[in-house]
GUMI-529762 format. One record per residue (C-alpha): x, y, z; residue in three letters. Coordinates in nm, 4 decimals. Layout:
<pts>
<c1: X; c2: Y; c3: Z; code: Ala>
...
</pts>
This chain:
<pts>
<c1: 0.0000; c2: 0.0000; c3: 0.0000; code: Unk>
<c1: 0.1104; c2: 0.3482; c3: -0.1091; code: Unk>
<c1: 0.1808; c2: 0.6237; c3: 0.1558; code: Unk>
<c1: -0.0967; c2: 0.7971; c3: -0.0145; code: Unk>
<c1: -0.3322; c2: 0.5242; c3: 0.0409; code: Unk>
<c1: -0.2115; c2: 0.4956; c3: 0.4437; code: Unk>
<c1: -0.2975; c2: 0.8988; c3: 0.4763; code: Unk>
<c1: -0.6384; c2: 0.8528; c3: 0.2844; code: Unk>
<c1: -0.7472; c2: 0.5527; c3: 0.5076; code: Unk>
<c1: -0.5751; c2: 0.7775; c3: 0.8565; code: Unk>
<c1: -0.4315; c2: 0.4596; c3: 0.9470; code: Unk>
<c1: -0.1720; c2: 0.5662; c3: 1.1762; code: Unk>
<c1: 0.0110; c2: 0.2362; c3: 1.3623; code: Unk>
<c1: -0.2033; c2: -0.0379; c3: 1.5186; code: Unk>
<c1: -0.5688; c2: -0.0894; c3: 1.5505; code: Unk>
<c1: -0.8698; c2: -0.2836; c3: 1.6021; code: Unk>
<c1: -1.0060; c2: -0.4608; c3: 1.3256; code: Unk>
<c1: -1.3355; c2: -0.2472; c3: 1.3704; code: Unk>
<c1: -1.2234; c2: 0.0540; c3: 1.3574; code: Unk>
<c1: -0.9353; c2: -0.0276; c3: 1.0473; code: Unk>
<c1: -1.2688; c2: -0.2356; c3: 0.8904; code: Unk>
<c1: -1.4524; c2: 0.1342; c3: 0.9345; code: Unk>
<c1: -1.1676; c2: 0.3000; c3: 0.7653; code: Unk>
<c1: -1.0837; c2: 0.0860; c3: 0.4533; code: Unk>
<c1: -1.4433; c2: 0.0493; c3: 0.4176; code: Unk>
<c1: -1.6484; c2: 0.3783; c3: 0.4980; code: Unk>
<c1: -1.3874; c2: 0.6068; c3: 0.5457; code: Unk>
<c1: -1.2581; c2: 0.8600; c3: 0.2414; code: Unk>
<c1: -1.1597; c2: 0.6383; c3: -0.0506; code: Unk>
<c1: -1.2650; c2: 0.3103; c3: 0.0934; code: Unk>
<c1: -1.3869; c2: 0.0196; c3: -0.0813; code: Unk>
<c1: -1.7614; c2: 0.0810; c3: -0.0871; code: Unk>
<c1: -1.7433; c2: 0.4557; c3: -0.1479; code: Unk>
<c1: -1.5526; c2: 0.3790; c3: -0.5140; code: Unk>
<c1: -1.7788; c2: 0.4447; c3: -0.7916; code: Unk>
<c1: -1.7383; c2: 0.0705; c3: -0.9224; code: Unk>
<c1: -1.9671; c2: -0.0037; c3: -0.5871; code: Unk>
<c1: -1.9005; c2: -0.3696; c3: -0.4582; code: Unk>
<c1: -2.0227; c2: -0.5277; c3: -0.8272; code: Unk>
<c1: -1.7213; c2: -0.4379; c3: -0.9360; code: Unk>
<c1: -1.5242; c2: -0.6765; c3: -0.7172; code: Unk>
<c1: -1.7429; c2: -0.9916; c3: -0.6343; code: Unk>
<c1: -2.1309; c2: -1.1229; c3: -0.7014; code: Unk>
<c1: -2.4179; c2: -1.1482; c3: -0.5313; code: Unk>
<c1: -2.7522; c2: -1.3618; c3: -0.5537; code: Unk>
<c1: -2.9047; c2: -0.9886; c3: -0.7320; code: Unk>
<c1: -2.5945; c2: -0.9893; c3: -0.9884; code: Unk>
<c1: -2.6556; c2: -1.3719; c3: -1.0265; code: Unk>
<c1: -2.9774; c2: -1.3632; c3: -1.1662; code: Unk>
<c1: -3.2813; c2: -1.1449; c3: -1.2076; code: Unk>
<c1: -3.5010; c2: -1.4613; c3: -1.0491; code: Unk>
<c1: -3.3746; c2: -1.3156; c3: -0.7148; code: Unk>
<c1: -3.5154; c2: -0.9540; c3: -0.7389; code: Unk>
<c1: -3.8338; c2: -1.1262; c3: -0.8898; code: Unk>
<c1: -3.8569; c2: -1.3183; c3: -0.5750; code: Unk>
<c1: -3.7966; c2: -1.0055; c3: -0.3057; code: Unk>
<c1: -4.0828; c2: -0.8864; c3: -0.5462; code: Unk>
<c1: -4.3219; c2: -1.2078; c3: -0.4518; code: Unk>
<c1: -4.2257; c2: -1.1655; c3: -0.0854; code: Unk>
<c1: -4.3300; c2: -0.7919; c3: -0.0850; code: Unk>
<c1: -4.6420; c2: -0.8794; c3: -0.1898; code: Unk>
<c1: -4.6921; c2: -1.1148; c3: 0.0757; code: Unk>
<c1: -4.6443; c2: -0.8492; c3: 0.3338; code: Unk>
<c1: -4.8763; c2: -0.6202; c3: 0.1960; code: Unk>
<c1: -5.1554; c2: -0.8841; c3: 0.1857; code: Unk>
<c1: -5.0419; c2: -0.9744; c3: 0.5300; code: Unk>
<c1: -5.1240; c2: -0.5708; c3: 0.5945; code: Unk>
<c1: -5.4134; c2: -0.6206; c3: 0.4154; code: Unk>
<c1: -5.2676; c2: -0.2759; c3: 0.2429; code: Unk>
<c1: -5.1945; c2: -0.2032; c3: -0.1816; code: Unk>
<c1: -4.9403; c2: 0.0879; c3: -0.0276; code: Unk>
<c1: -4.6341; c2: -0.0333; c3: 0.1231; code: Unk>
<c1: -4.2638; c2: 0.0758; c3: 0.1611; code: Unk>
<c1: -3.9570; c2: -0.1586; c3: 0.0756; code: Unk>
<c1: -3.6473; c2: -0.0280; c3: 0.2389; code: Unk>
<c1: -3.3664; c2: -0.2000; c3: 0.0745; code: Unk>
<c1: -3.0390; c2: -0.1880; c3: 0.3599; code: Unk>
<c1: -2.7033; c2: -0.2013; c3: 0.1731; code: Unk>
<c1: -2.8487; c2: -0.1208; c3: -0.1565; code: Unk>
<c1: -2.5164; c2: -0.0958; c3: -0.3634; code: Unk>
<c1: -2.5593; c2: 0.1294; c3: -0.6779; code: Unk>
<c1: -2.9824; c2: 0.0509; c3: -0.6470; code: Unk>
<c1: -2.9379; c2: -0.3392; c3: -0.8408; code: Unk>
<c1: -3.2250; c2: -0.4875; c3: -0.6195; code: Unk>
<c1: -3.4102; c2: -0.1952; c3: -0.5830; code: Unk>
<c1: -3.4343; c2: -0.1761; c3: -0.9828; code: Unk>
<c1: -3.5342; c2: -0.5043; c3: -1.0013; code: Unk>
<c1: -3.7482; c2: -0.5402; c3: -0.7317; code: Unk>
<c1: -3.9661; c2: -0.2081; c3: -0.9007; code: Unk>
<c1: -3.9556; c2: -0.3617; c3: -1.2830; code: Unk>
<c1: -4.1221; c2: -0.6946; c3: -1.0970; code: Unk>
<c1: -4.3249; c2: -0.5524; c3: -0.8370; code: Unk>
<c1: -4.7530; c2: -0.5944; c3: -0.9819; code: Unk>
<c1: -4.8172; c2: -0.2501; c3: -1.0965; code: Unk>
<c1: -5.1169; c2: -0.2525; c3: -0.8712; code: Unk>
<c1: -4.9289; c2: -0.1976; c3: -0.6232; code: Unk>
<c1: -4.7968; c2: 0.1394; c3: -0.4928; code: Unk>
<c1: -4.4483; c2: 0.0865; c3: -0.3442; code: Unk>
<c1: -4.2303; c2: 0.3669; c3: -0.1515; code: Unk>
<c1: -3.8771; c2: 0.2217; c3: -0.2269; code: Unk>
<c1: -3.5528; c2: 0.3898; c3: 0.0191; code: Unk>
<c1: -3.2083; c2: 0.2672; c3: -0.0798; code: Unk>
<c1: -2.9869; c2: 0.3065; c3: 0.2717; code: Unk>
<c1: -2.6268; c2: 0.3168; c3: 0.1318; code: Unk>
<c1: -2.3618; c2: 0.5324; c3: 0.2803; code: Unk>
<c1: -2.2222; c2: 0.5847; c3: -0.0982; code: Unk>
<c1: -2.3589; c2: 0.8584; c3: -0.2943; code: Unk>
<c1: -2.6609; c2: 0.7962; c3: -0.5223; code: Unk>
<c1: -2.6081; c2: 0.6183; c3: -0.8342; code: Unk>
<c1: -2.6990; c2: 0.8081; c3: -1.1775; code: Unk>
<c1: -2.9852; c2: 0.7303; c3: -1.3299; code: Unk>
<c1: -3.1269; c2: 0.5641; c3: -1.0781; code: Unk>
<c1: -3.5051; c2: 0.5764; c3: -1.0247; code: Unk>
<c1: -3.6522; c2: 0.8669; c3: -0.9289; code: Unk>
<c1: -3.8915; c2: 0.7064; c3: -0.7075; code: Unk>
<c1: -3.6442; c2: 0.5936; c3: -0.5028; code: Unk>
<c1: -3.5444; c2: 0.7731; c3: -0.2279; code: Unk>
<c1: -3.1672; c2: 0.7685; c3: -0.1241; code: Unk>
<c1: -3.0636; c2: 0.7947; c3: 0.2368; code: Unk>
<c1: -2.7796; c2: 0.6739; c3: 0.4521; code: Unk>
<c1: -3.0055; c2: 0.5718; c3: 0.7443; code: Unk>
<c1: -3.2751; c2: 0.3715; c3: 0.7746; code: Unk>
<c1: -3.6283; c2: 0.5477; c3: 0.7420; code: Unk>
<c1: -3.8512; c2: 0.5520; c3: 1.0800; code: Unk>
<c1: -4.2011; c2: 0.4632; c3: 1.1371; code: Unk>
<c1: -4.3060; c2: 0.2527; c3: 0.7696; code: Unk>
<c1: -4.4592; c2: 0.0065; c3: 0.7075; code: Unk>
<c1: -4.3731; c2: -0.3005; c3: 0.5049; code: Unk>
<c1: -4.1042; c2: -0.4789; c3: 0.3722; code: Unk>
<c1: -3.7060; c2: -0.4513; c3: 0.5069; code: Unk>
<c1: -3.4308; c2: -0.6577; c3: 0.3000; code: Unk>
<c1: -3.1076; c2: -0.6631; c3: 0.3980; code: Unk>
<c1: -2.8829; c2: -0.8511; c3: 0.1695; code: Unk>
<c1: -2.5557; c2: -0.8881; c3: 0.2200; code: Unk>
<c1: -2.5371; c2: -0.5916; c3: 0.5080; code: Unk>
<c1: -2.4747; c2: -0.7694; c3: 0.8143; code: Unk>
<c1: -2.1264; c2: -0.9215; c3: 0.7327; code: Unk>
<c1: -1.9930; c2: -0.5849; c3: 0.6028; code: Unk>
<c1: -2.0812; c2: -0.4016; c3: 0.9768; code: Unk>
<c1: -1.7442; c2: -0.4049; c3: 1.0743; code: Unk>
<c1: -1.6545; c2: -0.6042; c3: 1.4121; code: Unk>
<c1: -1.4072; c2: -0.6721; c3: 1.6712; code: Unk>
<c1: -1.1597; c2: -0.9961; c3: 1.6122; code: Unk>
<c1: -1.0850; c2: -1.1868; c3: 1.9321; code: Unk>
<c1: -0.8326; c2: -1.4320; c3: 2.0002; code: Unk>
<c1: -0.7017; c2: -1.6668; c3: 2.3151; code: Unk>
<c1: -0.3494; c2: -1.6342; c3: 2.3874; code: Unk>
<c1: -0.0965; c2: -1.8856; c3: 2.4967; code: Unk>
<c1: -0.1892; c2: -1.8737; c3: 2.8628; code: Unk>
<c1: -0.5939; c2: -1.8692; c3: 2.8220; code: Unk>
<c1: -0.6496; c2: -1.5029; c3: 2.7890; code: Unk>
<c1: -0.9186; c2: -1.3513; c3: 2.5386; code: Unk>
<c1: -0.7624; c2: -1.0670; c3: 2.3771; code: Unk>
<c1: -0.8769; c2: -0.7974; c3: 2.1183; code: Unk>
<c1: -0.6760; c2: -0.8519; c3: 1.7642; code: Unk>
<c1: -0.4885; c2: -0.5262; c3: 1.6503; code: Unk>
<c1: -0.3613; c2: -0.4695; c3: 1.2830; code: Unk>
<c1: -0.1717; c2: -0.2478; c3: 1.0652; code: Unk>
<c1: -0.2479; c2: -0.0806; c3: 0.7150; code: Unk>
<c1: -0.0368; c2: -0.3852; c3: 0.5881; code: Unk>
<c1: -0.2409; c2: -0.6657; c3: 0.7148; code: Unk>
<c1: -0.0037; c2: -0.7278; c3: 1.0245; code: Unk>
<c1: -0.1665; c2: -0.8701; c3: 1.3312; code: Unk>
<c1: -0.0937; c2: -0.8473; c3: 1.7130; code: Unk>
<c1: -0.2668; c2: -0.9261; c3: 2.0153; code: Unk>
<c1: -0.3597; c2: -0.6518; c3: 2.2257; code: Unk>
<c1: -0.5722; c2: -0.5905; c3: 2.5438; code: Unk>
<c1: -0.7794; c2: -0.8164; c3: 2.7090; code: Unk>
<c1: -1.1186; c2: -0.8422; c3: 2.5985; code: Unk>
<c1: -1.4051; c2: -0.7334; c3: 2.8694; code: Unk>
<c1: -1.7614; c2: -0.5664; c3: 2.9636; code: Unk>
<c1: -1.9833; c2: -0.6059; c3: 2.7077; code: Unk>
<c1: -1.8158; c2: -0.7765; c3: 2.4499; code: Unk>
<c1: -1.6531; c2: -1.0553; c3: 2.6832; code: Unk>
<c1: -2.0308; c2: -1.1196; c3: 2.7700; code: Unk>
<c1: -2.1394; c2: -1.1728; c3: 2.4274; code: Unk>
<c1: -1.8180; c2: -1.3756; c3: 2.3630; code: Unk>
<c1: -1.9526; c2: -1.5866; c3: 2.6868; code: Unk>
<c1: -2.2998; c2: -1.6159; c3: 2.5165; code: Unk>
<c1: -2.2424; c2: -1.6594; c3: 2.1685; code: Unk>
<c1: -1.9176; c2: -1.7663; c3: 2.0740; code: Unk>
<c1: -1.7332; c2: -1.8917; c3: 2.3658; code: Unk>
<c1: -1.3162; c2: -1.9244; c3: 2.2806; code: Unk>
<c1: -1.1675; c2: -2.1757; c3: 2.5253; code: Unk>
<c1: -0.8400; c2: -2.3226; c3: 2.3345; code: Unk>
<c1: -0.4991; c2: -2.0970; c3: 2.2451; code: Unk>
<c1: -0.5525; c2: -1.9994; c3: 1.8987; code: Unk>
<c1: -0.9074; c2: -2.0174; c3: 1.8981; code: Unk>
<c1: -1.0602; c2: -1.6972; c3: 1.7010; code: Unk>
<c1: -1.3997; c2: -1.5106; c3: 1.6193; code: Unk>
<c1: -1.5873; c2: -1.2178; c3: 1.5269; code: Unk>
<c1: -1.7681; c2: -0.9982; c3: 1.8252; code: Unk>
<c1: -2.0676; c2: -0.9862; c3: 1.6656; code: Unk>
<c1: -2.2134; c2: -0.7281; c3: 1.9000; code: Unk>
<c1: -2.2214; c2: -0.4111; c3: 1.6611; code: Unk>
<c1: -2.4274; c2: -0.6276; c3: 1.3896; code: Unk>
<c1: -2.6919; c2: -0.7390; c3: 1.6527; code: Unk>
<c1: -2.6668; c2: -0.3676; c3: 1.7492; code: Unk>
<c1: -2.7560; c2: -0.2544; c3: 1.3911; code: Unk>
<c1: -2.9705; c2: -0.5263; c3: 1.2847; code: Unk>
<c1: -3.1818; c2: -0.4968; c3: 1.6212; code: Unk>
<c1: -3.2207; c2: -0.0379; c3: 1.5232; code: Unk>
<c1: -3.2911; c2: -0.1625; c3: 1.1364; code: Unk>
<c1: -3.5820; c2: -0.4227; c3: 1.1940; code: Unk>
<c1: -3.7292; c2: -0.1779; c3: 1.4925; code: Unk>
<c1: -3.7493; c2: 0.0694; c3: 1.2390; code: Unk>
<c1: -4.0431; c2: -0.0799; c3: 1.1255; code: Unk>
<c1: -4.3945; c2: 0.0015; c3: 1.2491; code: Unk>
<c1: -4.5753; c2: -0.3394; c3: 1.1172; code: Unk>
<c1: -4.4232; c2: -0.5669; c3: 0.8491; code: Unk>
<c1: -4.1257; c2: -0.7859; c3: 0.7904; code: Unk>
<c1: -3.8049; c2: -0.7665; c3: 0.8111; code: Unk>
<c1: -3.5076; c2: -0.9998; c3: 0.6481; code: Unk>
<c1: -3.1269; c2: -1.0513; c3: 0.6772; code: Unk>
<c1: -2.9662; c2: -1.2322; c3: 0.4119; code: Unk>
<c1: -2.6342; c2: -1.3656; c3: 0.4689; code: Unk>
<c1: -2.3245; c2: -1.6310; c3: 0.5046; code: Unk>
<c1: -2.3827; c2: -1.7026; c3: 0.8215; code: Unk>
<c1: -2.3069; c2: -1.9071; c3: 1.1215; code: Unk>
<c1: -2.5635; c2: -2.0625; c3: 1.4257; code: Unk>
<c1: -2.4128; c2: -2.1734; c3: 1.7801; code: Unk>
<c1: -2.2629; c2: -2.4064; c3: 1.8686; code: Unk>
<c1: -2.1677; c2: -2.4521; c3: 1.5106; code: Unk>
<c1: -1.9213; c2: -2.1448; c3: 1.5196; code: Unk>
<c1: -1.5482; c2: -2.2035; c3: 1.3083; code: Unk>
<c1: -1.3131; c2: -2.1887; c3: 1.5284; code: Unk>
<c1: -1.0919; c2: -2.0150; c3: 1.3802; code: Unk>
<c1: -1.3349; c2: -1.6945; c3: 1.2755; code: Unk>
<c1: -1.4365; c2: -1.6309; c3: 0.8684; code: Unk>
<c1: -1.2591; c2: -1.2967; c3: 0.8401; code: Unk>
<c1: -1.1419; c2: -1.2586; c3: 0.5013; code: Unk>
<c1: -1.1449; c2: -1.0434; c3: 0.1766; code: Unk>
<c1: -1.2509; c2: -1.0328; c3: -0.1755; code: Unk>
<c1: -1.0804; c2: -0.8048; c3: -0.4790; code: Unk>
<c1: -1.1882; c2: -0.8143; c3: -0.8516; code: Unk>
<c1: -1.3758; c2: -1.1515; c3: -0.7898; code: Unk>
<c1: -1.1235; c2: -1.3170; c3: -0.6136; code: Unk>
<c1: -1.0990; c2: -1.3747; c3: -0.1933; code: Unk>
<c1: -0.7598; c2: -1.2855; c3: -0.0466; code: Unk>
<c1: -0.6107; c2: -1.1831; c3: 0.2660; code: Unk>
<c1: -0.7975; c2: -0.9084; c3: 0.4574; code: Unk>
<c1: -0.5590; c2: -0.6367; c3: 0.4579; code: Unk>
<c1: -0.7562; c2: -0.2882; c3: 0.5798; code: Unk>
<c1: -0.6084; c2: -0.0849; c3: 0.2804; code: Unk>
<c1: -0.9319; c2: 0.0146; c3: 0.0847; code: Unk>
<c1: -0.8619; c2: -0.1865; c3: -0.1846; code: Unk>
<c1: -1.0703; c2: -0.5207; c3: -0.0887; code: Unk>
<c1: -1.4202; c2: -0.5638; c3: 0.0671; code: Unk>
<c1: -1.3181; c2: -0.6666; c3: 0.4184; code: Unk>
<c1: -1.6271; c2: -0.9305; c3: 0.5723; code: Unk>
<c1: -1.7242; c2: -1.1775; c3: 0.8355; code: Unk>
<c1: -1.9715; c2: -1.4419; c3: 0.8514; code: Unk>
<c1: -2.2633; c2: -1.3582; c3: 1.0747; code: Unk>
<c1: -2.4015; c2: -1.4918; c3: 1.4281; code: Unk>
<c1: -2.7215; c2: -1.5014; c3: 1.2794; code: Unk>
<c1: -2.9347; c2: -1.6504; c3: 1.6383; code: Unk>
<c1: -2.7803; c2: -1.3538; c3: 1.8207; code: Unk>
<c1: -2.9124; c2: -1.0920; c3: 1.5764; code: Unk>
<c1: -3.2365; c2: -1.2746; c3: 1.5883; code: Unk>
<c1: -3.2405; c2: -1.2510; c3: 1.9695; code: Unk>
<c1: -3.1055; c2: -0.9211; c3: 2.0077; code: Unk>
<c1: -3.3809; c2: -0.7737; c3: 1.7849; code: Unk>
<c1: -3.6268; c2: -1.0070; c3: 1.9853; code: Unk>
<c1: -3.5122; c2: -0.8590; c3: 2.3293; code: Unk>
<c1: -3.4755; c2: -0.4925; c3: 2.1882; code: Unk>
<c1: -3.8606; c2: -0.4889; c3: 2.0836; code: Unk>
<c1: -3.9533; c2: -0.6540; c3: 2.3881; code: Unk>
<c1: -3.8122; c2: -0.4254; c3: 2.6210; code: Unk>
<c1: -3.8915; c2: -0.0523; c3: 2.3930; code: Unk>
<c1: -4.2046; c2: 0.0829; c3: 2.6222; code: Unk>
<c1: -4.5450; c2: 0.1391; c3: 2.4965; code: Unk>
<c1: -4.6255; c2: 0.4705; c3: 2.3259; code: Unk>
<c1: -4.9392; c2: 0.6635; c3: 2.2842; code: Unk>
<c1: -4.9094; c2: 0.5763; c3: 1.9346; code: Unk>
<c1: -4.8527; c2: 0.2349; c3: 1.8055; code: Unk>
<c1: -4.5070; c2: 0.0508; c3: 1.8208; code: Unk>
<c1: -4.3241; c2: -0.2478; c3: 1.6630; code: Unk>
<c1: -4.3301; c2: -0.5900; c3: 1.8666; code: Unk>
<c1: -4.1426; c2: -0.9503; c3: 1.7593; code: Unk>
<c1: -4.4144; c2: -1.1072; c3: 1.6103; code: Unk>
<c1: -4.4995; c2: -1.4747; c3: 1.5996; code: Unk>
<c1: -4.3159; c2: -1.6585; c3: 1.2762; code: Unk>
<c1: -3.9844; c2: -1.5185; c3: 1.3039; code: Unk>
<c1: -3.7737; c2: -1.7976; c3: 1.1795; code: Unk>
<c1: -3.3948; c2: -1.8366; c3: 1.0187; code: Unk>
<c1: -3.3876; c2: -2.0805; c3: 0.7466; code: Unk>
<c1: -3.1230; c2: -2.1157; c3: 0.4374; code: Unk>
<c1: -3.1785; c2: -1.9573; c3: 0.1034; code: Unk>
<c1: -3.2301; c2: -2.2624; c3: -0.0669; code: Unk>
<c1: -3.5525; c2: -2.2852; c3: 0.1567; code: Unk>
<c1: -3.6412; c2: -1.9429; c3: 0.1325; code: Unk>
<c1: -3.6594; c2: -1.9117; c3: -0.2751; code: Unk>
<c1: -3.8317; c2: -2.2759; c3: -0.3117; code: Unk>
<c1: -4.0706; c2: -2.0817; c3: -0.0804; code: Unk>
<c1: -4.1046; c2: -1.8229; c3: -0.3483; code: Unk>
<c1: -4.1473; c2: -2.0107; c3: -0.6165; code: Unk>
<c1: -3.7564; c2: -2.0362; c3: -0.7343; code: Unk>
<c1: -3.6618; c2: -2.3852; c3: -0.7689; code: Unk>
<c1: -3.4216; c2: -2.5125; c3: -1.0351; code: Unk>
<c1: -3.7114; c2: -2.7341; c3: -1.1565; code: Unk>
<c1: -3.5925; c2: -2.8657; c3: -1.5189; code: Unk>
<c1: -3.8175; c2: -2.7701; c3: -1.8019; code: Unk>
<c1: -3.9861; c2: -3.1236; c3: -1.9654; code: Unk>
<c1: -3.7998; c2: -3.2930; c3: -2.2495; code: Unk>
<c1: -4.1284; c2: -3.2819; c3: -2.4357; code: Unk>
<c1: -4.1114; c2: -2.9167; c3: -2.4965; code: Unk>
<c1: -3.7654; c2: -2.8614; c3: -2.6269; code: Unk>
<c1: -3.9746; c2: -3.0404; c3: -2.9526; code: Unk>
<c1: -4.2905; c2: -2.8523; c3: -2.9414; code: Unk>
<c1: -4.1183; c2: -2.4926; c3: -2.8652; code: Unk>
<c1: -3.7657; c2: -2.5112; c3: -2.8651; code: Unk>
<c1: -3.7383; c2: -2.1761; c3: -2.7952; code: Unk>
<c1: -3.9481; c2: -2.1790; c3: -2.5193; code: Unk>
<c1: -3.7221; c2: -2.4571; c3: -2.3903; code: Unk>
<c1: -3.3915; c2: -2.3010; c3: -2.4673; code: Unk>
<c1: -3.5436; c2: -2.0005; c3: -2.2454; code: Unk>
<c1: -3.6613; c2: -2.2409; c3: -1.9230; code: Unk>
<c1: -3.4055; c2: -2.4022; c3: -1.9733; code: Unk>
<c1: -3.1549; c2: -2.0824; c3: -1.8489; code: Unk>
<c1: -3.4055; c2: -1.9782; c3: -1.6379; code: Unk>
<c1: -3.3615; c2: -2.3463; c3: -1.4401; code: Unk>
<c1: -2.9704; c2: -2.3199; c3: -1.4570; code: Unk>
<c1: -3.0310; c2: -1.9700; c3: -1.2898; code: Unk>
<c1: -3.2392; c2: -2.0700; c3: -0.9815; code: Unk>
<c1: -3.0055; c2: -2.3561; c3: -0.9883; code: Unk>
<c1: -2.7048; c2: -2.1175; c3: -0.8507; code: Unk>
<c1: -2.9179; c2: -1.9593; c3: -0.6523; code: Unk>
<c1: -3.0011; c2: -2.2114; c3: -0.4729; code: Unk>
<c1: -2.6881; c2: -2.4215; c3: -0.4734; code: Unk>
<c1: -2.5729; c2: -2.6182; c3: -0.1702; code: Unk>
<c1: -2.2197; c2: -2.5258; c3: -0.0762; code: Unk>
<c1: -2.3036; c2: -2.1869; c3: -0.2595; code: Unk>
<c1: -2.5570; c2: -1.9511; c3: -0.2551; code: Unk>
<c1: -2.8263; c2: -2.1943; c3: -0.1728; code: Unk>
<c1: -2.6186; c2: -2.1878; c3: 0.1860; code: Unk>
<c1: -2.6544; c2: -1.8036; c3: 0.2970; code: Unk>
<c1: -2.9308; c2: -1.7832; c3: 0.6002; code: Unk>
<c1: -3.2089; c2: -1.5323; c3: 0.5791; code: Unk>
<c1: -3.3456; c2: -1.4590; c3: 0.9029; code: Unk>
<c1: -3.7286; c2: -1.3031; c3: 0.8990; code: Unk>
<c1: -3.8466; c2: -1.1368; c3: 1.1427; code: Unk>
<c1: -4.2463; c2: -1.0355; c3: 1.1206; code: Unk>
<c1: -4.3199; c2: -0.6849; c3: 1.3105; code: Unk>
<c1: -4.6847; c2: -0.6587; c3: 1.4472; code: Unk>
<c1: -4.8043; c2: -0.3661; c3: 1.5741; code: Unk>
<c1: -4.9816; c2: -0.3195; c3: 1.8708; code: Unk>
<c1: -5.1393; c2: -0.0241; c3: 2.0560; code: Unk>
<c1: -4.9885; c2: 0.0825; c3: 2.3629; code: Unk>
<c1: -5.2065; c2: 0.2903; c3: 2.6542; code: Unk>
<c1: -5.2900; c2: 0.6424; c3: 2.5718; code: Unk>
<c1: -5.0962; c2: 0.8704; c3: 2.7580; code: Unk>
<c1: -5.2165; c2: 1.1921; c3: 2.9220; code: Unk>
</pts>
């Protein structure tokens, strides 16, 4: 890395992988700031096929029946440069009036949609559909490690990639360490998840009635790596996560503690006069392969019969099948989690 590059990023010696993740990331010139936006460096399930956004599109309808409501808002959380949001609008049954919000810290895209609405925070008080795809893993996070004698200690690093141990981890994050991810063995590694259950619990509570949905690689106790999932991915390919701005810098997620940290946050928020945003029953985590056979995308092979009859029509369903197909991969795509999480709203005592 250039000296240039070290003043951009402000990296100045050692420090925590959040705060160098917030740098080469967020801060001026990092990775998801760059006008490329992150399609320029790997793919996700919205780059891999349109049969995704047409899904989100299926699922949005769902909530509104579920609000028995033809006016809804779809809040798309780590939007990119608008791909879902695009695709989501071009699928969406016309009947139905849709207030899209792209929440991106980047700038907005040219030529975007003019319905959409562009923000770097999450709206307040709507109702309908939150997506998050892809978000949760890029919230940057602690690294913890056990040292030789049994200690848990926070993981320092330079612009270079360079790694230390420094102080001992304690307070709040050794308590979600205890809860979630308990490290017990010298070497033994992982991600301090707190900041994403943190930001996932303030995105879903957003919501006044609806549903809201993470989508990502993930991870569920007590089937945690031992050894962490920090790594990096530049121009398609993963390599070592060095906190330069020049790679996306990401960690699988702790999926059940998001799901409970949301789940305690709305449980605890006291009543309003007005109405607020509870955990409602049918909150579930489940893989994507699930999720999309839910929705009508399953890999199902069109019939022999028709590649005579229309082979056109075959050659067509026959791409669309190979589509789905990656989309729902196992040891791919097919493997990401989505949690949903269904807000109900209920009425709280009127005050005064």
């Amino acid at each position: 890395m250039t000296d240039e590059t070290c003043q951009r990023q402000g990296f100045d010696g050692w420090l925590r992988w959040r705060d160098a993740t917030e740098r080469a990331l967020y801060g001026p010139g990092g990775f998801f700031l760059r006008p490329e936006g992150p399609a320029g460096h790997f793919r996700t399930s919205v780059h891999a096929s349109p049969l995704f956004a047409g899904a989100v599109a299926r699922l949005l309808a769902r909530v509104a029946q579920e609000l028995d409501t033809e006016e809804l808002a779809f809040v798309d959380v780590g939007a990119g440069r608008g791909e879902l949001l695009t695709g989501v609008l071009a699928a969406v049954d016309p009947g139905l009036r849709v207030r899209p919000y792209g929440v991106e810290r980047a700038p907005r895209p040219p030529g975007l949609d003019q319905r959409i609405v562009w923000t770097d925070r999450v709206p307040d008080g709507e109702r309908g559909l939150l997506f998050a795809n892809e978000w949760l893993d890029n919230v940057p996070a602690d690294v913890a490690q056990v040292d030789a004698a049994g200690a848990v200690r926070f993981v320092e690093v330079r612009s270079d990639g360079t790694e230390r141990l420094g102080g001992p981890v304690d307070g709040p994050d050794a308590q979600w360490l205890e809860r979630w991810w308990p490290l017990r063995e010298p070497g033994d590694r992982a991600e301090i998840g707190r900041p994403r259950d943190e930001a996932w619990a303030a995105a879903a509570g957003a919501l006044t009635a609806g549903t809201a949905v993470a989508v990502d690689y993930a991870h569920l106790s007590p089937a945690r790596p031992p050894f962490g999932t920090l790594t990096a991915f530049r121009h398609g390919r993963e390599t070592a996560p060095v906190p330069d701005g020049t790679c996306d810098l990401t960690a699988h997620v702790a999926m059940d503690a998001c799901a409970a940290a949301y789940g305690a946050t709305a449980a605890s928020r006291p009543a309003p006069c007005a109405a607020t945003a509870t955990p409602g029953e049918g909150s579930e985590i489940l893989t994507q392969r699930e999720a999309l056979h839910r929705l009508g995308v399953t890999g199902t092979r069109p019939p022999l019969s028709l590649a005579s009859s229309d082979p056109t029509a075959y050659i067509r369903a026959l791409a669309t099948a190979g589509e789905a197909t990656e989309l729902t991969a196992p040891g791919g795509l097919g493997d990401f989690l989505w949690l949903v999480q269904r807000v109900t709203p209920t009425v709280g005592p009127t005050v005064g």
